[in-house]
N, CA, C and O atoms as CSV, one atom per row, in Angstrom:
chain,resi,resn,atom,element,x,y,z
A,1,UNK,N,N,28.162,-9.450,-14.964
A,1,UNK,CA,C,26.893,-9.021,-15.540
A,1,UNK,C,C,27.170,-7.937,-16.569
A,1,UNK,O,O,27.515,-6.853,-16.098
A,2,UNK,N,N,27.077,-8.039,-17.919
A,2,UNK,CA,C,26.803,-6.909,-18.392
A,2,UNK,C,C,26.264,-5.443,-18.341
A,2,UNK,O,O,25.309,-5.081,-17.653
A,3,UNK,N,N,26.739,-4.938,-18.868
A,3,UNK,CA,C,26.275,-3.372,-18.090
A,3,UNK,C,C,25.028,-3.096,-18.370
A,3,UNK,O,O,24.192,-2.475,-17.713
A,4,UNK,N,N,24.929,-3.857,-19.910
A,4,UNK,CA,C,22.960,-2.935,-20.393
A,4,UNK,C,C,22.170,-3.822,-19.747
A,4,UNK,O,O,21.002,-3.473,-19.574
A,5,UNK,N,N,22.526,-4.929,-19.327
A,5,UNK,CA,C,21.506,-5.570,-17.990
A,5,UNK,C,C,21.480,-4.791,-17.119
A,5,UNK,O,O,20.345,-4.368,-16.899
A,6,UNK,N,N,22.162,-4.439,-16.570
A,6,UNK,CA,C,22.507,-3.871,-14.974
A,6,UNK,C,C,21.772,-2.210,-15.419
A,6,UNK,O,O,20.935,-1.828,-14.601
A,7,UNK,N,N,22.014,-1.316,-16.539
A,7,UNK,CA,C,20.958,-0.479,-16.979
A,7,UNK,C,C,19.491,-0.534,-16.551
A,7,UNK,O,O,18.841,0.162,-15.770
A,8,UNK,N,N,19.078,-1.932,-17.564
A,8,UNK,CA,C,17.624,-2.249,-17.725
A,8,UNK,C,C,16.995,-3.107,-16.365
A,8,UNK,O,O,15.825,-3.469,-16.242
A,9,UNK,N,N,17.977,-3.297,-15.503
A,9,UNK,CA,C,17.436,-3.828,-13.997
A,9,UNK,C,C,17.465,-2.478,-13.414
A,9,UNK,O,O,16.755,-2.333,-12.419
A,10,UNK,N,N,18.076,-1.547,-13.787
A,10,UNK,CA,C,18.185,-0.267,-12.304
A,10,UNK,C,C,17.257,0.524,-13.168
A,10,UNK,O,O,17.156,1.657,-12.696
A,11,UNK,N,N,16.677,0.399,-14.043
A,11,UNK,CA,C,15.704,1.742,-15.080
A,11,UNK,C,C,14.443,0.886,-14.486
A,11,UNK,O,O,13.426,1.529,-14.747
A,12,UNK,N,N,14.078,-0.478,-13.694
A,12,UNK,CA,C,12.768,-1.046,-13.422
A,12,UNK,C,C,12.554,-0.892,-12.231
A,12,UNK,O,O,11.405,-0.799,-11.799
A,13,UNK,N,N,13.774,-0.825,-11.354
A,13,UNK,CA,C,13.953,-0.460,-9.898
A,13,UNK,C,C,13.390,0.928,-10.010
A,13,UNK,O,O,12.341,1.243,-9.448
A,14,UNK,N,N,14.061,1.708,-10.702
A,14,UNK,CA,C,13.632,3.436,-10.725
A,14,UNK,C,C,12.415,3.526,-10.994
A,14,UNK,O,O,11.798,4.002,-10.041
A,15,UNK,N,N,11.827,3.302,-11.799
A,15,UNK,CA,C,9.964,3.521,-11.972
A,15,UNK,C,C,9.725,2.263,-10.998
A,15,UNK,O,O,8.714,2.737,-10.479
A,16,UNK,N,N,9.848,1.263,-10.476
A,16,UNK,CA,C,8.970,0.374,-9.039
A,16,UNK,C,C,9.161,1.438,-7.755
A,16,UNK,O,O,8.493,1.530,-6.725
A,17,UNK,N,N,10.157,2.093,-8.140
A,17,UNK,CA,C,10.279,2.787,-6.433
A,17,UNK,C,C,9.966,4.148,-7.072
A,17,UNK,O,O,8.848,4.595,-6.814
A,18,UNK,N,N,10.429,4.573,-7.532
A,18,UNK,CA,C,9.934,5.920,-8.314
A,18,UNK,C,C,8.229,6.211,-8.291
A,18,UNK,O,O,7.671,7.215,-7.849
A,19,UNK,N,N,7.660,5.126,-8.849
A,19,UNK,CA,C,5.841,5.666,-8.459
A,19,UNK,C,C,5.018,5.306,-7.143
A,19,UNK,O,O,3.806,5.307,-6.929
A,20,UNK,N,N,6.320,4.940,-6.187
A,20,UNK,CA,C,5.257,4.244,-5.196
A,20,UNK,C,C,4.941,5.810,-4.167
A,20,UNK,O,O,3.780,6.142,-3.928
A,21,UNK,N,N,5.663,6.310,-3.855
A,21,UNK,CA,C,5.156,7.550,-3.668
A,21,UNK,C,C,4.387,8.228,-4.075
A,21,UNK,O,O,3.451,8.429,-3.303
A,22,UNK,N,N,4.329,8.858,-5.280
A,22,UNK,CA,C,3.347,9.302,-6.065
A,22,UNK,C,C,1.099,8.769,-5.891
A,22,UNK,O,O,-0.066,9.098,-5.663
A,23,UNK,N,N,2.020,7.847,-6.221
A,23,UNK,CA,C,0.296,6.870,-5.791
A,23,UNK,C,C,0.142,6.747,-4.068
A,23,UNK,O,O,-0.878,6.236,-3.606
A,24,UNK,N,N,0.950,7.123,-3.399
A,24,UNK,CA,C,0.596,6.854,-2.294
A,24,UNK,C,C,0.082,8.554,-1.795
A,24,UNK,O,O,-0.702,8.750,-0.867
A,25,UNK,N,N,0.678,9.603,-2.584
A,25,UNK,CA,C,0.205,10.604,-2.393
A,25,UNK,C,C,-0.879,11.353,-3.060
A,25,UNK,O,O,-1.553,12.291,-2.635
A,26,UNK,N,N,-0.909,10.661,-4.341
A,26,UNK,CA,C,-2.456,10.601,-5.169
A,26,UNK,C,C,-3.204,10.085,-4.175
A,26,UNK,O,O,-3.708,10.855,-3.356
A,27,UNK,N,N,-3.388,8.792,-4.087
A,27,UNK,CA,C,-4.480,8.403,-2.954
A,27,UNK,C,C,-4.598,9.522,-1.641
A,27,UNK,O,O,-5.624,10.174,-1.834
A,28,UNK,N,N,-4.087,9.857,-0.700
A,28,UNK,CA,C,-3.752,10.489,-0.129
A,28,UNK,C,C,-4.975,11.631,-0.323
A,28,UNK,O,O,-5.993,11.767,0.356
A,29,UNK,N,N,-4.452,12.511,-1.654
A,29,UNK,CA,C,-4.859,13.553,-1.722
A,29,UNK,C,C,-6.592,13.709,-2.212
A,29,UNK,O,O,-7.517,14.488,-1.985
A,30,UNK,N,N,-6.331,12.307,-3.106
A,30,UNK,CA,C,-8.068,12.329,-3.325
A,30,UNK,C,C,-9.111,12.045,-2.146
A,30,UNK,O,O,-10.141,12.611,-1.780
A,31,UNK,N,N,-8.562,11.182,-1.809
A,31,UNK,CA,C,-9.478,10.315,-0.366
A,31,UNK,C,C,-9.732,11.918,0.607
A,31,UNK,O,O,-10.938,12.152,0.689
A,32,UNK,N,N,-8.920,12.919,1.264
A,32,UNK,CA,C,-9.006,13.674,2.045
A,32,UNK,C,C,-10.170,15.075,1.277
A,32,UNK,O,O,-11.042,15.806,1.744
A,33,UNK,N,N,-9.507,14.860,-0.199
A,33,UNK,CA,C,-10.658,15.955,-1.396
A,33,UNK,C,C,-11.782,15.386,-1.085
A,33,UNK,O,O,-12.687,16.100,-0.651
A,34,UNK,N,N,-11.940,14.251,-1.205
A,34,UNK,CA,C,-12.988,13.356,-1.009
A,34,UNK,C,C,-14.319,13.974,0.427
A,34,UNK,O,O,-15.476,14.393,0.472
A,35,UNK,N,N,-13.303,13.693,1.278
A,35,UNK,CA,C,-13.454,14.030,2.618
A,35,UNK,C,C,-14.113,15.424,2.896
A,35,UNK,O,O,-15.123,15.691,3.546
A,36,UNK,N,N,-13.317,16.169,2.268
A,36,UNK,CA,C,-13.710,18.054,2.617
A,36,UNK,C,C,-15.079,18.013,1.858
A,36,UNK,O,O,-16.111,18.442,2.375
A,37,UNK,N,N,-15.032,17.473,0.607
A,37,UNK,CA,C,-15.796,17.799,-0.619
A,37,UNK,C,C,-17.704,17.392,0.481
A,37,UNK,O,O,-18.659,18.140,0.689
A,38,UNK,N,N,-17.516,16.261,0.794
A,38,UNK,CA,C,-18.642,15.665,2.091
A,38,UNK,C,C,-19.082,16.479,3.155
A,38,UNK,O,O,-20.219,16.615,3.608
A,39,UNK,N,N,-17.526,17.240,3.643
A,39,UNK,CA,C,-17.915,17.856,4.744
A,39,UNK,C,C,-18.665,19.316,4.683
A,39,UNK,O,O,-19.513,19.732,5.472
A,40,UNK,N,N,-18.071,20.041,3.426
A,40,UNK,CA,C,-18.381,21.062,3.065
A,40,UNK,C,C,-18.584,21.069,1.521
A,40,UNK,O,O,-17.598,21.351,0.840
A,41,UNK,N,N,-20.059,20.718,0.742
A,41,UNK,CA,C,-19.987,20.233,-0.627
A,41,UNK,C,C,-20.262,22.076,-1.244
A,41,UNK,O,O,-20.463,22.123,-2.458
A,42,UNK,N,N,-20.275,23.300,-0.602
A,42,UNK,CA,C,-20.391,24.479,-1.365
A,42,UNK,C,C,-19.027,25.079,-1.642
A,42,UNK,O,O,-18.862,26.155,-2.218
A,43,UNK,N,N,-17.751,24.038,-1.037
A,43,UNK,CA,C,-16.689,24.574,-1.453
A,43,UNK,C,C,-15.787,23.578,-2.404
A,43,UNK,O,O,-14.557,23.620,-2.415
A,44,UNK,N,N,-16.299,22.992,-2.922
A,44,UNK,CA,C,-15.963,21.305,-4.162
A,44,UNK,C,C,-15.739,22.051,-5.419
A,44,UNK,O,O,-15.437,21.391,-6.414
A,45,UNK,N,N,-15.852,23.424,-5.519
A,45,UNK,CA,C,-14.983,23.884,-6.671
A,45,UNK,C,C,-13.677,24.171,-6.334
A,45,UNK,O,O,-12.819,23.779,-7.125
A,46,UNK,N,N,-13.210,24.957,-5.020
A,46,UNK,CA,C,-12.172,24.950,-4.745
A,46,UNK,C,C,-11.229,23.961,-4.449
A,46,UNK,O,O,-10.006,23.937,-4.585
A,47,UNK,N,N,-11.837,23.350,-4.126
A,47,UNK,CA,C,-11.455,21.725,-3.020
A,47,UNK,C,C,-10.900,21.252,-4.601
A,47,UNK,O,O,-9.691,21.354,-4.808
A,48,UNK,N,N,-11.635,20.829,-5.506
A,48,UNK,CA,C,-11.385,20.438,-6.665
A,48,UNK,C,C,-9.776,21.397,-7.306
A,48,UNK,O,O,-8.633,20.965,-7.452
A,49,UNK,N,N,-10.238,22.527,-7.514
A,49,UNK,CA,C,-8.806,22.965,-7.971
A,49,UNK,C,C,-7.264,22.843,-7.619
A,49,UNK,O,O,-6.173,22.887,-8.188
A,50,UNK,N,N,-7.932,22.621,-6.045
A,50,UNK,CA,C,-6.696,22.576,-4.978
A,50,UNK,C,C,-5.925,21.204,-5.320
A,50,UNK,O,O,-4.719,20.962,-5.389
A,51,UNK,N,N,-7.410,20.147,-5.569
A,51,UNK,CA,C,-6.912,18.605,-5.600
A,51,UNK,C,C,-6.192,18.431,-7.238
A,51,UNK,O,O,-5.470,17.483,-7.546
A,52,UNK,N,N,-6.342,18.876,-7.603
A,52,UNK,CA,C,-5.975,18.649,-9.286
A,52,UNK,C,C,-4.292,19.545,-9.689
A,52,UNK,O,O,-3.441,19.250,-10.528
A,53,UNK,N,N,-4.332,20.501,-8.851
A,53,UNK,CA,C,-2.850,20.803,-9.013
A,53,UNK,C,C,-1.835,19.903,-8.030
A,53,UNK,O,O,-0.698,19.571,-8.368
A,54,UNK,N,N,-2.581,19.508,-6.502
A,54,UNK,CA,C,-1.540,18.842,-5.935
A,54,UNK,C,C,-1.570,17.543,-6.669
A,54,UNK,O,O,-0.431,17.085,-6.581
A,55,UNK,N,N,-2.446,16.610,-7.454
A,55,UNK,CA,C,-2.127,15.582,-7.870
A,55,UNK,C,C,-1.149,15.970,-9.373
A,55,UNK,O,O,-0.341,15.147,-9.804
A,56,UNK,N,N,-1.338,17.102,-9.941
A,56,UNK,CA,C,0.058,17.545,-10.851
A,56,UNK,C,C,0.848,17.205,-10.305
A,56,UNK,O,O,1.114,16.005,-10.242
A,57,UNK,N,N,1.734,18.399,-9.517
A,57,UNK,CA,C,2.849,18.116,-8.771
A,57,UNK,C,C,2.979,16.657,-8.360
A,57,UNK,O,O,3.993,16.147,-8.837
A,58,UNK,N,N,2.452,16.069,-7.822
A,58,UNK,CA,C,2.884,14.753,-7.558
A,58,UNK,C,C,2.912,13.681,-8.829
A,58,UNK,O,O,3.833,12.868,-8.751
A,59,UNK,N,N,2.305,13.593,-9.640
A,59,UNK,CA,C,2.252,13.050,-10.694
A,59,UNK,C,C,3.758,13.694,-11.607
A,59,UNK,O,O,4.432,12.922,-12.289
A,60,UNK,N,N,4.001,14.731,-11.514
A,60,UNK,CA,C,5.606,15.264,-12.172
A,60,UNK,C,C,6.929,14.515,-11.047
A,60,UNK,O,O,8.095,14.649,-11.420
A,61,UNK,N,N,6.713,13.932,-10.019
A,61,UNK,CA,C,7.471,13.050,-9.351
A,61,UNK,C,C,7.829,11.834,-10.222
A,61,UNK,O,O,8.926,11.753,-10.776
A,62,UNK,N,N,6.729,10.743,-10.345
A,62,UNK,CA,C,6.682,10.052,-11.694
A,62,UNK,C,C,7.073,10.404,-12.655
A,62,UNK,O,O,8.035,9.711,-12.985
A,63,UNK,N,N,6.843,11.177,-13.368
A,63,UNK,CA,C,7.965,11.558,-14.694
A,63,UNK,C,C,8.913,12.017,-14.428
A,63,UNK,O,O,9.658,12.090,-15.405
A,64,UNK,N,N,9.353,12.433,-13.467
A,64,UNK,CA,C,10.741,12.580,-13.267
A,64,UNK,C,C,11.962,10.885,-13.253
A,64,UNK,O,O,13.106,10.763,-13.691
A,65,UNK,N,N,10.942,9.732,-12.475
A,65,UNK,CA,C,11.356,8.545,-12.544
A,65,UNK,C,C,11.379,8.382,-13.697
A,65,UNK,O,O,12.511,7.932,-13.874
A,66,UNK,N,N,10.956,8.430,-14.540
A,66,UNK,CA,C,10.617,7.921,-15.977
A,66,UNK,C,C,11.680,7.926,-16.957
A,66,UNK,O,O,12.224,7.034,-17.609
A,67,UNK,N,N,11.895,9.787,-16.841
A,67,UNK,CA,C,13.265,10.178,-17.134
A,67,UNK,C,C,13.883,9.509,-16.785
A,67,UNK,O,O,14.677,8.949,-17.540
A,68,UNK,N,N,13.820,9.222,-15.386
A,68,UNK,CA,C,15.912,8.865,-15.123
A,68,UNK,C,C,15.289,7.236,-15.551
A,68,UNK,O,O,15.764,6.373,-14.813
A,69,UNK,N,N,14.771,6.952,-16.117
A,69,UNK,CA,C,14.865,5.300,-16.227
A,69,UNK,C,C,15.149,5.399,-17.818
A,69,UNK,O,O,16.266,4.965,-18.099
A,70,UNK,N,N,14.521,5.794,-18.749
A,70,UNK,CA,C,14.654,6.121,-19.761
A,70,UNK,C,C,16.215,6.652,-20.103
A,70,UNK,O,O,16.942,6.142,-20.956
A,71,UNK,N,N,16.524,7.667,-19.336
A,71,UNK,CA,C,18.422,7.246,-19.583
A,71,UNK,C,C,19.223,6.309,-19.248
A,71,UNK,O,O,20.203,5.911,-19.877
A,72,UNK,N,N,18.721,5.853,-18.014
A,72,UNK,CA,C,19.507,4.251,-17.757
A,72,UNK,C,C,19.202,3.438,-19.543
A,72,UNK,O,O,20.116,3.400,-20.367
A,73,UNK,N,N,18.162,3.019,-19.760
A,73,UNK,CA,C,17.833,2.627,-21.150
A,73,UNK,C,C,18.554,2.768,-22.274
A,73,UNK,O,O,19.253,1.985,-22.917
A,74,UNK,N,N,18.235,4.015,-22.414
A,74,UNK,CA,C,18.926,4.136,-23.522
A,74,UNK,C,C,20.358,5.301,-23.962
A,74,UNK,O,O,20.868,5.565,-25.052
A,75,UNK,N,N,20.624,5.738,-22.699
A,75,UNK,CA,C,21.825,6.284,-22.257
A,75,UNK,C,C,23.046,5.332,-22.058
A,75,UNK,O,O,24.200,5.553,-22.425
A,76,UNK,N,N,22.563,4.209,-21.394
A,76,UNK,CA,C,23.662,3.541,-20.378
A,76,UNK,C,C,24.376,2.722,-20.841
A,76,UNK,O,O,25.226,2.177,-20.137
């Protein structure tokens, strides 16, 4: 197998497995924001701030895949 195959197969592996976390912890985090926001709707500004930085951080998981796929690409 050529190598820039074997690159461009492991840079699709890295973002397929690379975002499945991410979205599983996005969901995660909204559904439970979701949750508080219902249980207690006079604290949905905080609840909100709280939810929007942890979906940052998790969303910078994903670009971190991205990166390393993007050097397999066009590094490799």
């Amino acid at each position: 197998m050529d190598p820039k195959v074997a690159a461009l197969i492991a840079a699709g592996f890295a973002m397929g497995i690379g975002s499945i976390g991410p979205a599983i912890a996005i969901g995660n985090l909204v559904g439970k924001a979701l949750e508080g926001i219902a249980r207690q709707p006079e604290a949905s500004g905080q609840i909100n701030t709280a939810m929007f930085i942890g979906v940052a951080f998790a969303e910078a998981i994903a670009l971190y895949a991205l990166v390393v796929a993007f050097l397999l690409i066009f590094v490799a």
